[in-house]
C-alpha positions as CSV (number, residue, x, y, z in Angstrom):
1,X,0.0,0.0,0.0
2,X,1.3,3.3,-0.8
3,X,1.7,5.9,1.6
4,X,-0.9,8.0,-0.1
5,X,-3.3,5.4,0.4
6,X,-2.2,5.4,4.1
7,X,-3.3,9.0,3.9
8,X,-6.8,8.3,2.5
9,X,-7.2,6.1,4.9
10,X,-6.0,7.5,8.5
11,X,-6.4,11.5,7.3
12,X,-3.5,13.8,6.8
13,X,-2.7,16.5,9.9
14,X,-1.7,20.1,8.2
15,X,-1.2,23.1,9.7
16,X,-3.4,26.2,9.3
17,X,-3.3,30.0,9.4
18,X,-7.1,30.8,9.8
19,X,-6.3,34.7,9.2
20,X,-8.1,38.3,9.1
21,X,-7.4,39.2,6.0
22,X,-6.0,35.5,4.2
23,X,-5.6,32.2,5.4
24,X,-3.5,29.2,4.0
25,X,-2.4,25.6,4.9
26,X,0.8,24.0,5.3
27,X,1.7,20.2,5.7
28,X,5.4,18.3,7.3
29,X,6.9,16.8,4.1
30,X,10.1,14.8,4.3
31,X,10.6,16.6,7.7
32,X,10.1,20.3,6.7
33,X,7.2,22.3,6.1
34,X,5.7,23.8,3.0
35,X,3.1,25.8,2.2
36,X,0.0,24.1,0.5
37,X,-0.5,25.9,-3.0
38,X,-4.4,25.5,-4.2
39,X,-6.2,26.5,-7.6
40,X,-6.2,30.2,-7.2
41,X,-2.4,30.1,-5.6
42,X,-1.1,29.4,-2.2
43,X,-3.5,32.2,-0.1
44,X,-7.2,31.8,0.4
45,X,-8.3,35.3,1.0
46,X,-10.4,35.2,4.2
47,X,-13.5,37.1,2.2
48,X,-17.1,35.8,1.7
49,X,-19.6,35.9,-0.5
50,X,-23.0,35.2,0.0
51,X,-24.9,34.3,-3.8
52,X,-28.1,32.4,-4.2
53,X,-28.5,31.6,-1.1
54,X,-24.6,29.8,-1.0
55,X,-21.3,30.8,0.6
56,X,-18.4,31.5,-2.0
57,X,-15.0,31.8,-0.7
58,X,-11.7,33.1,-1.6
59,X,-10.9,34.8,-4.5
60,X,-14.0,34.8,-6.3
61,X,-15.4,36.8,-3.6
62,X,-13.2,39.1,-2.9
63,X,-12.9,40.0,-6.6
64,X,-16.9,40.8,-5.9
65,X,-16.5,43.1,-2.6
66,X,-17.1,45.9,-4.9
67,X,-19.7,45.2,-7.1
68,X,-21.9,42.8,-4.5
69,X,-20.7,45.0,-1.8
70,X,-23.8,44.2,0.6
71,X,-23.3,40.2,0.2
72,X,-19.4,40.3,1.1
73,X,-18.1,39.5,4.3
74,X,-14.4,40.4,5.6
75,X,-12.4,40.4,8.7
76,X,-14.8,37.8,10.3
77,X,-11.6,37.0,12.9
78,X,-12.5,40.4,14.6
79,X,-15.6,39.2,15.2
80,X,-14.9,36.2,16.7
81,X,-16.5,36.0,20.4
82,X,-16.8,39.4,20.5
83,X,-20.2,41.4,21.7
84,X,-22.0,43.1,19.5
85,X,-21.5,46.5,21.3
86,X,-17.6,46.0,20.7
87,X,-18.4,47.5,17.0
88,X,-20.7,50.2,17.5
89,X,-18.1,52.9,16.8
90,X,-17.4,50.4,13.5
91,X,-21.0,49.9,11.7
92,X,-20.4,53.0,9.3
93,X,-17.3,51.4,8.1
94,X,-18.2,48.3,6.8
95,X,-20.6,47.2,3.9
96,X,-22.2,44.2,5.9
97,X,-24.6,44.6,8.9
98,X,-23.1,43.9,12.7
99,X,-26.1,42.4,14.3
100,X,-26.6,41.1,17.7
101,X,-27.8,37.0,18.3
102,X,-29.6,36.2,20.9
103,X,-26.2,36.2,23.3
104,X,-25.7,39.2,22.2
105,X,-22.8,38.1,20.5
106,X,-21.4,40.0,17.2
107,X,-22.6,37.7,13.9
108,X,-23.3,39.2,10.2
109,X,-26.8,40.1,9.2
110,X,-27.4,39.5,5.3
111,X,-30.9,39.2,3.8
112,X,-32.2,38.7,7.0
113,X,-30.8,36.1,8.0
114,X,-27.9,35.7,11.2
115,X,-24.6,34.3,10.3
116,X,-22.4,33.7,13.3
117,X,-18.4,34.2,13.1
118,X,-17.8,30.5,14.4
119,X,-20.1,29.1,11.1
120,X,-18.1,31.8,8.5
121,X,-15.2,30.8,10.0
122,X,-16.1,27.2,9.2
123,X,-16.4,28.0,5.8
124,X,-12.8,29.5,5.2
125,X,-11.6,26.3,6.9
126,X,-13.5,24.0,4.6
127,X,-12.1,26.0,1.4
128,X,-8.9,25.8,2.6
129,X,-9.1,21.9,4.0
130,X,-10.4,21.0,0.4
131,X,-7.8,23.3,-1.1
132,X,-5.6,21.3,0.6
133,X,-7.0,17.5,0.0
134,X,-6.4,18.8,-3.7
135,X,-2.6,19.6,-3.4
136,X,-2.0,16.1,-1.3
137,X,-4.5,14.1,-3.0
138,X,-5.3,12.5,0.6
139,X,-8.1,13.1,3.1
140,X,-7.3,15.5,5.4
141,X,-9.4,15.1,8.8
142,X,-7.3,16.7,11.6
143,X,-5.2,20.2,11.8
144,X,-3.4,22.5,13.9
145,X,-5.1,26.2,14.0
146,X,-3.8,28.9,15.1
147,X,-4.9,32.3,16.9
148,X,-3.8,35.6,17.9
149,X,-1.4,35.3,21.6
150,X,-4.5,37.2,23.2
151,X,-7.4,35.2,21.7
152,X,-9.0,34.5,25.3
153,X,-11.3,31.5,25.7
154,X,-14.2,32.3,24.2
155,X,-12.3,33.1,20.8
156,X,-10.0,29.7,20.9
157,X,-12.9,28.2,21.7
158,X,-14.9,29.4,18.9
159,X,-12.2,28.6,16.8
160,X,-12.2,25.1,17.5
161,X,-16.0,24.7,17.6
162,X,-15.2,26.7,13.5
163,X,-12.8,23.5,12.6
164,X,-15.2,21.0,14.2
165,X,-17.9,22.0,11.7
166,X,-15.5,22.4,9.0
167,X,-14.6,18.6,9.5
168,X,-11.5,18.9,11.0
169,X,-10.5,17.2,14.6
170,X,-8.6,20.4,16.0
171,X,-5.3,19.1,17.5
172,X,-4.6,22.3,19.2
173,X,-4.8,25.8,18.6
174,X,-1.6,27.8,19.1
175,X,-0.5,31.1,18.6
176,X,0.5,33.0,15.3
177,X,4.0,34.2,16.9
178,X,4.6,30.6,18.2
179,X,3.9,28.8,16.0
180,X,6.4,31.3,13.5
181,X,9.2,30.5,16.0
182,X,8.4,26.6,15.2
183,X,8.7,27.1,11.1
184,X,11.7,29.5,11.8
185,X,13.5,28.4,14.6
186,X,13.8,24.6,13.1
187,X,16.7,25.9,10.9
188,X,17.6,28.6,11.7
189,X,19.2,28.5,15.4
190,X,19.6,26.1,18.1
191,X,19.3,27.9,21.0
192,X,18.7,31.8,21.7
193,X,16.3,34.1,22.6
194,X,13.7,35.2,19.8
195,X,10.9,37.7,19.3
196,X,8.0,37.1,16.8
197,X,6.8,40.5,15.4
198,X,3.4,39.9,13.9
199,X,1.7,42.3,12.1
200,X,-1.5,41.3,9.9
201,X,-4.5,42.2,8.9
202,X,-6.3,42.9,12.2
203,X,-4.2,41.6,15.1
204,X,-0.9,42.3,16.3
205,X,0.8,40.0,18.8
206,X,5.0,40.4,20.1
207,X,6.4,36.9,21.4
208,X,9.6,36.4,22.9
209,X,10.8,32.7,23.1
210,X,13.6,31.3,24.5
211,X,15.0,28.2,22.1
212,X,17.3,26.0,24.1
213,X,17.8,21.9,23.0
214,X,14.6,21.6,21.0
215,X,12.2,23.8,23.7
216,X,10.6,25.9,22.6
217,X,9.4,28.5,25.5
218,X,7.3,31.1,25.8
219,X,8.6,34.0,27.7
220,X,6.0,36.7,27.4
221,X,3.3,37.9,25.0
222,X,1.4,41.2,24.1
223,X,-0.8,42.2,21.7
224,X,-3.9,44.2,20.5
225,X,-6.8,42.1,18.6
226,X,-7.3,45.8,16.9
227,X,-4.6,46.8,15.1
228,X,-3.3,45.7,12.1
229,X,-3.3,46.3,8.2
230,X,-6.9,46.9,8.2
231,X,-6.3,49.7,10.6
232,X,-3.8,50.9,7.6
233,X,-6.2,50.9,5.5
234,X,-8.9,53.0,7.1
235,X,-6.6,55.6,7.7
236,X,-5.8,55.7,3.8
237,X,-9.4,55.9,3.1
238,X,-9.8,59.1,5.6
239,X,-7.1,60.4,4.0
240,X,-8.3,59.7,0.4
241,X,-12.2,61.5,1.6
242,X,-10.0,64.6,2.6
243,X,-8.1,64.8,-0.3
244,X,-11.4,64.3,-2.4
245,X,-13.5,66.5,-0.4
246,X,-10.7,69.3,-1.3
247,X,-10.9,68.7,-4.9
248,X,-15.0,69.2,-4.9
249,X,-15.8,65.5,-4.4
250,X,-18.2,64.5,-2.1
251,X,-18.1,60.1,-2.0
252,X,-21.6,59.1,-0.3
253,X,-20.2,57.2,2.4
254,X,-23.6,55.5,3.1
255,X,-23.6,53.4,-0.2
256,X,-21.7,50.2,0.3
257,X,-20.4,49.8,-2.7
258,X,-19.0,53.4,-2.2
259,X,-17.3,52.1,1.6
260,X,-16.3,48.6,-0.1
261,X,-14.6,50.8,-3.4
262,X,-12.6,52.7,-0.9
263,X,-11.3,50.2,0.9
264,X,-10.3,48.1,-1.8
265,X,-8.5,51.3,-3.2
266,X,-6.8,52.2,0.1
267,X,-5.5,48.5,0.2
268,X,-4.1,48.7,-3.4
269,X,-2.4,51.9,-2.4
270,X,-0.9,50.6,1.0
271,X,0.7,47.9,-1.5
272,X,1.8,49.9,-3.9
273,X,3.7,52.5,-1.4
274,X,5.6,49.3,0.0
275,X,7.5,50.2,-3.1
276,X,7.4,53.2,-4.4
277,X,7.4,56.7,-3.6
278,X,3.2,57.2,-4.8
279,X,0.8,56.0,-5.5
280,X,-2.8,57.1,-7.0
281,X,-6.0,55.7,-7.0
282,X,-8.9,57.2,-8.9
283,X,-12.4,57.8,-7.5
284,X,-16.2,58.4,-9.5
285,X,-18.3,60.5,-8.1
286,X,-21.3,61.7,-9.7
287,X,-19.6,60.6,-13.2
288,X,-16.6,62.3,-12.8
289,X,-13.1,60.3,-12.1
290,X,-11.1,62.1,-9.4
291,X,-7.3,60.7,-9.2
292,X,-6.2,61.4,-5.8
293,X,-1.9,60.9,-5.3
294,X,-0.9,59.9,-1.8
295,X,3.0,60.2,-1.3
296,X,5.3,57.6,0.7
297,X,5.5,60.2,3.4
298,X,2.0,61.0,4.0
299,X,1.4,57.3,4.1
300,X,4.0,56.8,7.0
301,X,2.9,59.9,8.9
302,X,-0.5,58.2,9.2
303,X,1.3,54.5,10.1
304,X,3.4,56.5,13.1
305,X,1.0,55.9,16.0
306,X,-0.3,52.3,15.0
307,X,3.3,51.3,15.0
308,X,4.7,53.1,18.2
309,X,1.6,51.4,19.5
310,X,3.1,48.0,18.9
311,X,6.5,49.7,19.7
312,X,4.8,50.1,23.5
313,X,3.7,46.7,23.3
314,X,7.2,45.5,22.2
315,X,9.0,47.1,25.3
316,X,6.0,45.4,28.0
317,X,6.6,42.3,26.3
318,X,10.6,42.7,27.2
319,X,9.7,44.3,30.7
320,X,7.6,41.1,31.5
321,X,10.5,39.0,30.2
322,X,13.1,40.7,32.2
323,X,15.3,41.5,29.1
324,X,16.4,44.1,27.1
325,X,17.4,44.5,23.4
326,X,20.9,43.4,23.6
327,X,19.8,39.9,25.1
328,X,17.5,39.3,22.0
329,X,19.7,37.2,19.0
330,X,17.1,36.9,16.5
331,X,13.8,38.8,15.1
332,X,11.0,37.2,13.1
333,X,8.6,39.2,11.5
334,X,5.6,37.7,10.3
335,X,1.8,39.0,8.7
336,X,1.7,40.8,5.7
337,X,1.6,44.3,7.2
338,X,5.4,43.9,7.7
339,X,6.3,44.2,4.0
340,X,5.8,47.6,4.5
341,X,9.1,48.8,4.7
342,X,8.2,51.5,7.8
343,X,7.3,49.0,9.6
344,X,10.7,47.0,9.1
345,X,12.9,50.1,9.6
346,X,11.0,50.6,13.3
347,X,11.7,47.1,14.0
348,X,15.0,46.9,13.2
349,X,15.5,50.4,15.1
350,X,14.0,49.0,18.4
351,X,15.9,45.9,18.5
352,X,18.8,47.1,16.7
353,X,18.8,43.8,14.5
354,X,18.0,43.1,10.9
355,X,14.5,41.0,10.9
356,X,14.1,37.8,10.0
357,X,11.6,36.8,6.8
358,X,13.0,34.1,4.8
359,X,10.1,32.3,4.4
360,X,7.0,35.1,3.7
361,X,5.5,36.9,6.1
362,X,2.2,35.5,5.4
363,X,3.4,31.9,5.3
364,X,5.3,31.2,8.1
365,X,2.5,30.6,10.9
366,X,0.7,28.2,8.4
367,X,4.3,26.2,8.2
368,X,4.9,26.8,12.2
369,X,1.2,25.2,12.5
370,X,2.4,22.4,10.4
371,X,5.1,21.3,12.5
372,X,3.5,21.4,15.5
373,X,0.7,19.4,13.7
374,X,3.7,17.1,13.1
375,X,5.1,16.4,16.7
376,X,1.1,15.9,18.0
377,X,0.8,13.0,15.3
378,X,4.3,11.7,15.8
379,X,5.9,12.8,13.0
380,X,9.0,14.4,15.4
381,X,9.9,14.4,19.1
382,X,12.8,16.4,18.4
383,X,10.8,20.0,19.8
384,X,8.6,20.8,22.4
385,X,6.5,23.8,23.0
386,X,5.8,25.4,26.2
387,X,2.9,28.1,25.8
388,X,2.2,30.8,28.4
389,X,-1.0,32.4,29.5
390,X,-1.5,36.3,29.5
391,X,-3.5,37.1,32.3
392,X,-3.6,35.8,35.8
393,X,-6.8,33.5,37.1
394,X,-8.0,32.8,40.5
395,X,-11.4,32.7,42.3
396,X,-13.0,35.0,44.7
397,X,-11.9,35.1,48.3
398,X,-13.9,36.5,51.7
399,X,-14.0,39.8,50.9
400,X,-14.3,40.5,47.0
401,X,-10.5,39.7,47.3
402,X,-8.9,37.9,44.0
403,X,-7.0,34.7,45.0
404,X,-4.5,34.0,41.9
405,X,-4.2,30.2,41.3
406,X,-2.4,30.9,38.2
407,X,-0.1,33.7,37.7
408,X,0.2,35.6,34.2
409,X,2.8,34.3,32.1
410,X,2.5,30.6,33.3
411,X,3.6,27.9,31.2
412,X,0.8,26.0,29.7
413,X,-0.5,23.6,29.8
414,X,-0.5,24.1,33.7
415,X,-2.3,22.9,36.5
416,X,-2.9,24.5,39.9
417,X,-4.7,23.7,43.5
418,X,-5.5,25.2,46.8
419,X,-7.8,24.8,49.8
420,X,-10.2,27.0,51.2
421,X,-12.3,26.9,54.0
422,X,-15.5,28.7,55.3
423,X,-16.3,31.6,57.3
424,X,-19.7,30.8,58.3
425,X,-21.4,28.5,61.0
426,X,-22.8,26.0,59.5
427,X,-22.2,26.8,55.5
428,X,-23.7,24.1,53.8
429,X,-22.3,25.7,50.3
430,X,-19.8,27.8,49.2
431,X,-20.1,30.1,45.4
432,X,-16.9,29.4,43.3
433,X,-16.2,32.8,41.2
434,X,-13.7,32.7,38.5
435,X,-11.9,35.9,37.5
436,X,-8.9,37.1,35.2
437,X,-6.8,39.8,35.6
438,X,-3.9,41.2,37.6
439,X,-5.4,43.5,40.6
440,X,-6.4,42.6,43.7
441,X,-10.0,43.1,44.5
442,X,-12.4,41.1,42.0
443,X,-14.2,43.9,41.5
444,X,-11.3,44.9,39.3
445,X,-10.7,42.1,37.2
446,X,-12.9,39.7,34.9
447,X,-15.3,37.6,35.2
448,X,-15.5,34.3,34.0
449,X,-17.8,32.2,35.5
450,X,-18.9,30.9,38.7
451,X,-20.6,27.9,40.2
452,X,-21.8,26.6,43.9
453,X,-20.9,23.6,45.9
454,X,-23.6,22.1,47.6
455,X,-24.1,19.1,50.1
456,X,-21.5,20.4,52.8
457,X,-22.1,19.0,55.5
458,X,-22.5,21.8,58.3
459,X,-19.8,22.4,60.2
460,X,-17.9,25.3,62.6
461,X,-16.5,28.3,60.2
462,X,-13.1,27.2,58.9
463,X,-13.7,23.2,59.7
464,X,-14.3,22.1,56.1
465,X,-11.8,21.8,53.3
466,X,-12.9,23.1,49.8
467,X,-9.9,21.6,47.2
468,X,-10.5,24.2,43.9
469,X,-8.6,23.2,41.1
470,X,-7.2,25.0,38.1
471,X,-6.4,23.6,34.6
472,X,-5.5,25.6,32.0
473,X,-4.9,23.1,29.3
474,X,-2.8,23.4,26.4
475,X,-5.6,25.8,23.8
476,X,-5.3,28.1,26.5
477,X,-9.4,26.8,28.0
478,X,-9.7,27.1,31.8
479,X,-11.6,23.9,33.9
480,X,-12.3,24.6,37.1
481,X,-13.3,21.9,39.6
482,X,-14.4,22.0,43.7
483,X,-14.3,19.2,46.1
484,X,-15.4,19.1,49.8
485,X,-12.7,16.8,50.8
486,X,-14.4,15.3,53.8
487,X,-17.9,14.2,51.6
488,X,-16.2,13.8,48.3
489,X,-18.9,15.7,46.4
490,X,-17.5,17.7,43.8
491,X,-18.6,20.5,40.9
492,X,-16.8,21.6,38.1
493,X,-17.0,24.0,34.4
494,X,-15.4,24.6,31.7
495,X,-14.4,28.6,31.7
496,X,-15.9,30.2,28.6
497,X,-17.0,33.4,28.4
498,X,-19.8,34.8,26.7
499,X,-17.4,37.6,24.6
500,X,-13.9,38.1,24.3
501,X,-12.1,40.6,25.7
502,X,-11.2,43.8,23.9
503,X,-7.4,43.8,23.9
504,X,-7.4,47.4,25.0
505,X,-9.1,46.3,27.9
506,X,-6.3,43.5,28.8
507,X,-3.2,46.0,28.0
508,X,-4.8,48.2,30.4
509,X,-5.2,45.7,33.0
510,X,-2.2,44.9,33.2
511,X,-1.2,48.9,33.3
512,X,-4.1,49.2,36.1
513,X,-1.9,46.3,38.2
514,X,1.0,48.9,38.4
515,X,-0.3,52.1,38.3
516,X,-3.1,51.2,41.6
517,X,-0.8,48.6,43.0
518,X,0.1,50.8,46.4
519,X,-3.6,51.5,46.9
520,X,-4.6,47.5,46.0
521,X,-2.0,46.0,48.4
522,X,-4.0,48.3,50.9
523,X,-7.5,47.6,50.3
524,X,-6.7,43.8,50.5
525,X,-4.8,43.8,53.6
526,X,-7.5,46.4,54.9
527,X,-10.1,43.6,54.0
528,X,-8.3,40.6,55.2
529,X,-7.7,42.4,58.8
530,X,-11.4,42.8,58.6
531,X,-12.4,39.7,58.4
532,X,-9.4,38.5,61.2
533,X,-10.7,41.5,62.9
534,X,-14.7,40.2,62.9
535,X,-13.4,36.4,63.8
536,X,-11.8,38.3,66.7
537,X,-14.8,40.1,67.9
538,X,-17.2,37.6,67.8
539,X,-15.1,34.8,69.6
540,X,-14.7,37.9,72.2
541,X,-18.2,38.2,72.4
542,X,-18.9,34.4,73.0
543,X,-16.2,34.6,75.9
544,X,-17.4,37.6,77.6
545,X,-20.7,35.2,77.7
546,X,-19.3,32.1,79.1
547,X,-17.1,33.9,81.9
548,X,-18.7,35.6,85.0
549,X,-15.8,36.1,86.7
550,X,-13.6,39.5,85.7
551,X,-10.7,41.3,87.2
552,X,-11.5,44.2,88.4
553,X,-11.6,46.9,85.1
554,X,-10.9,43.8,82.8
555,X,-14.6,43.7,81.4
556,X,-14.8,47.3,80.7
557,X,-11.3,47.1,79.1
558,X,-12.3,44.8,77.0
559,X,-15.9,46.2,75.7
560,X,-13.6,49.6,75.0
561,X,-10.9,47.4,72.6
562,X,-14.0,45.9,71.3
563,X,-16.0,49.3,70.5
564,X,-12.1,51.4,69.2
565,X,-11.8,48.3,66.3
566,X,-15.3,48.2,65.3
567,X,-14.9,52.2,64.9
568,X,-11.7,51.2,63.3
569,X,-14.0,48.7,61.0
570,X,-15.8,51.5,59.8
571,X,-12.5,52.9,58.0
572,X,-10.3,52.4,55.8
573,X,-7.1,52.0,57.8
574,X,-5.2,49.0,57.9
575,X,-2.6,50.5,60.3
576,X,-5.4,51.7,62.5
577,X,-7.0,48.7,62.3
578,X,-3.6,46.4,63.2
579,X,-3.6,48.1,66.1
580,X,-6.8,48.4,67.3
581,X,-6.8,44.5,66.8
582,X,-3.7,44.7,68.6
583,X,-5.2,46.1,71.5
584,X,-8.1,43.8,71.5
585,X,-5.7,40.7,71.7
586,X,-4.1,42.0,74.8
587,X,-7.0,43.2,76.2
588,X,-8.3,39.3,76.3
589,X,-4.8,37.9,76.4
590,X,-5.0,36.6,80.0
591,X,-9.0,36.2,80.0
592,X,-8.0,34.0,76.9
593,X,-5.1,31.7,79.2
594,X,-7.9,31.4,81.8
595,X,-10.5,29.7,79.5
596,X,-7.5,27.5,78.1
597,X,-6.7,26.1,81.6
598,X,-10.2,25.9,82.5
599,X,-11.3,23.8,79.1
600,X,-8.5,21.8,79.7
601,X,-9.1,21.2,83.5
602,X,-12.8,20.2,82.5
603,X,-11.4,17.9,80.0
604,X,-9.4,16.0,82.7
605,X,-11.5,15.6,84.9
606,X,-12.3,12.5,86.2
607,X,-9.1,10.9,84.4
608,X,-6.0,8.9,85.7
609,X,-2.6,10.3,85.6
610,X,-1.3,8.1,82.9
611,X,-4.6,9.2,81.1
612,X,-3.9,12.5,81.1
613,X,-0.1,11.8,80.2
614,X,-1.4,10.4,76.7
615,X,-3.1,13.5,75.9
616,X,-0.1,16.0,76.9
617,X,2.1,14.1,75.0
């Protein structure tokens, strides 16, 4: 049997880069990876189009985004597990309708009728799976998909719920700058530390990867799922209505074939000012052809704060690392926004090294995909991938305090357990809350998802042990499990939110850690002595009950302590409250000592010497 019929009959595992603006596949051959071509070439332009009732994709379609302007669909990866309300500032932009499902979720609205990102999505990945099964001429059943270093759970999850209906078993999904340091790093060095610049069509992620005997790891990540060449290209298009709007022309930005026109112009532009010095695109309006000229310069002036943006994100990415420019040996730039030559002379200017890109900018995460696609079906064992996760996750503590199970920047897949107790007589169940995000009250970060163990059997406040359990496996999806140790009853979920999160939101969570980090570390330890403080009273409380014997003054001593740290309670203090709950422990300190010896006299009463020997020691 040949080994294409081996193919036909166990599936072939490829590699694929499900992108904003294209998307291909790649496959392992004779232990390197290659780029699948198809009919139309090796890209499959991530554009839809809806005719008769039927999605078209590829090529065809885009060649149509002008002329069927309202039935094309582009840059569905930004709407993947987003909310709807995420693109309100974007509707007048594009030619299709943002709608709303009943989640609320961002989907496409087109003759009436919903499409959701995950079942576009599904499409590209069919056209590019059958593209694929042409090249091989074998069945191809499972693949490797990647995602942008920031996708959160909802988005990799929808991403693997898109190759699931596409007919594809989704082996992992990794991310884009990782899975470039795979296709790159296989020849290129042995060990070293490496950052992945990649810029595409509507995210941009920064990776830096230590390579060190055939581990690949993971050192730290940033990115923004809003900016890329897209961005590039609206700007162009402002600048084109300016320019026309100068010369008398007036485009009716309503009409969607108008907004579609536009933006195919600005993109032809952006390419053509990659290499040369100008470029002009012509515009009708009312019957009359206005050429418009926009100069290299122009272009880069409106580039400059989309790229010190990702400068920004470059420098976190190295703070987080712990390194600076001169520990870096190689740069990798990947996405086809890095052609333009800007772009590359930033680069190279921030890391004072020439960039890396051999292989394509907008092949190299397909072939990265590949290999990894490769080692999970045995192909190699020679590499191993370590992942890390971007923000921190941890439950809910007394208090609307975060508890961090695992910390940003952990390797993944990771794994992660503590246990918790109660602080109530008798609690019978106990909420668990899920949150991301680096500061320390909950009511900062992110929720994820919550859940309640039932079934405890009552007990005194801190008797029962609640085991919570973190697993972050390796496509970055969160399961979180409870178990009351003494009954054995147990809850768990799978983490997935109901909409991504807006990577301006996670840069500035991180930024929020450090900028409020003084005033967090005090509001948690102010909460924490609150709740030590509360313990405190109310054991006080029971005491003063059981005793009838004082000192003379000790009672009223006490009752004061008690009154100054509930006045203390009403604060926000913690030094005041320390000592105040100071002043309460010495206040009961030898009232304490006395209901110690007399417990313990009660206890051994009635028993033998040699009995009460046991028990002492």
């Amino acid at each position: 049997m040949s080994s294409e019929n081996k193919d036909t009959i166990k599936g072939t595992a490829i590699g694929i880069d499900l992108g904003t603006t294209n998307s291909l596949a790649a496959v392992v051959r004779n232990g390197r990876p290659q780029a699948l071509a198809g009919e139309h070439g090796v890209i499959v332009p991530s554009v839809i189009l809806l005719k008769e009732g039927k999605l078209e994709i590829g090529v065809p379609a885009r060649e149509a985004m002008v002329e069927n302007s309202e039935h094309t669909i582009y840059s569905v990866k930004r709407l993947m597990g987003k909310a709807a309300s995420d693109f309100d500032s974007d509707r007048d932009n594009l030619p299709f309708e943002v709608a709303s499902d009943t989640r609320g979720l961002a989907s496409v609205k087109i003759d009436g009728r919903i499409y959701s990102p995950v079942e576009l999505s599904a499409a590209i990945l069919k056209k590019v799976k059958e593209q694929a099964e042409k090249k091989l001429g074998a069945n191809v059943d499972r693949a490797v998909i990647t995602v942008p270093a920031y996708f959160d759970d909802a988005q990799r999850q929808a991403t693997r719920d898109a190759g699931k209906i596409a007919g594809l078993e989704v082996l992992r999904t990794i991310n884009e700058p990782t899975a470039a340091s795979l296709a790159y790093g296989m020849d290129k060095l042995d060990r070293g530390i490496i950052v992945v610049y990649d810029l595409g069509g509507g995210t941009f992620d920064i990776s830096i990867l230590r390579l060190e005997n055939g581990i690949f790891e993971v050192l730290s990540t940033a990115g923004d799922t809003r900016l890329g060449g897209d961005d590039f290209d609206m700007e162009i298009v402002n600048l084109i209505l300016n320019k026309a709007e100068k010369l008398g022309a007036r485009p009716d930005q309503k009409s969607s074939r108008m907004r579609a026109l536009l933006r195919r112009e600005a993109e032809r532009a952006k390419m053509e000012l990659s290499d040369t010095d100008h470029a002009t695109i012509t515009i009708p309006v009312d019957s009359v052809d206005y050429k418009i000229t926009i100069t290299r310069k122009e272009f880069e002036a409106l580039l400059t704060p989309w790229v010190e943006r990702t400068m920004g994100l470059c420098r976190r990415a190295m703070d987080d690392a712990k390194l600076t420019t001169e520990d870096i040996n190689e740069v990798i730039l990947v996405g086809g926004s890095t052609r333009v030559p800007f772009v590359r002379e930033k680069v190279e200017k921030l890391f004072r090294k020439t960039p890396h890109c051999d292989l394509g900018p907008d092949e190299a995460v397909a072939m990265g995909a590949a290999v990894q696609a490769d080692i999970l079906t045995g192909g190699r064992d020679d590499l191993l991938l370590l992942d890390v996760t971007p923000l921190s996750l941890g439950i809910e503590v007394m208090g609307g305090v975060m508890n961090p199970l695992i910390r940003r920047n952990a390797k993944i897949p990771a794994m992660a357990k503590e246990v918790f107790t109660t602080y109530v007589e008798g609690q019978t169940s106990v909420a668990v809350r899920v949150y991301q995000g680096e500061r320390e009250l909950v009511a900062d970060n992110r929720s994820l998802g919550s859940f309640d163990l039932t079934g405890i059997e009552p007990q005194p406040a801190g008797s029962p042990r609640i085991e919570v359990s973190f697993v972050l496996d390796a496509d970055g999806i969160l399961r979180v499990s409870a178990l009351d140790m003494k009954s054995g009853k147990k809850h768990d979920i799978t983490v997935r939110p109901s909409y991504g999160l807006n990577k301006d939101e996670v840069s500035q969570m991180v930024r929020d850690s450090f900028v409020h980090a003084r005033d967090d570390i005090e509001k948690r330890l102010f909460i924490e002595l609150s709740q030590e403080a509360k313990t405190v009273i109310n054991a006080t409380e029971k005491a003063l009950e059981l005793i009838s014997e004082f000192k003379p003054g000790e009672k009223e001593d006490i009752l004061e302590a008690v009154e100054e740290l509930e006045t203390a309670l009403g604060g926000s203090n913690s030094r005041e409250l320390r000592e105040k709950l100071d002043d309460l422990n010495d206040a009961t300190a030898d009232l304490a000592a006395r209901m110690v010896n007399s417990n313990f006299g009660e206890f051994l009463k009635d028993k033998s010497i040699d009995d009460a020997k046991k028990y002492v020691n």
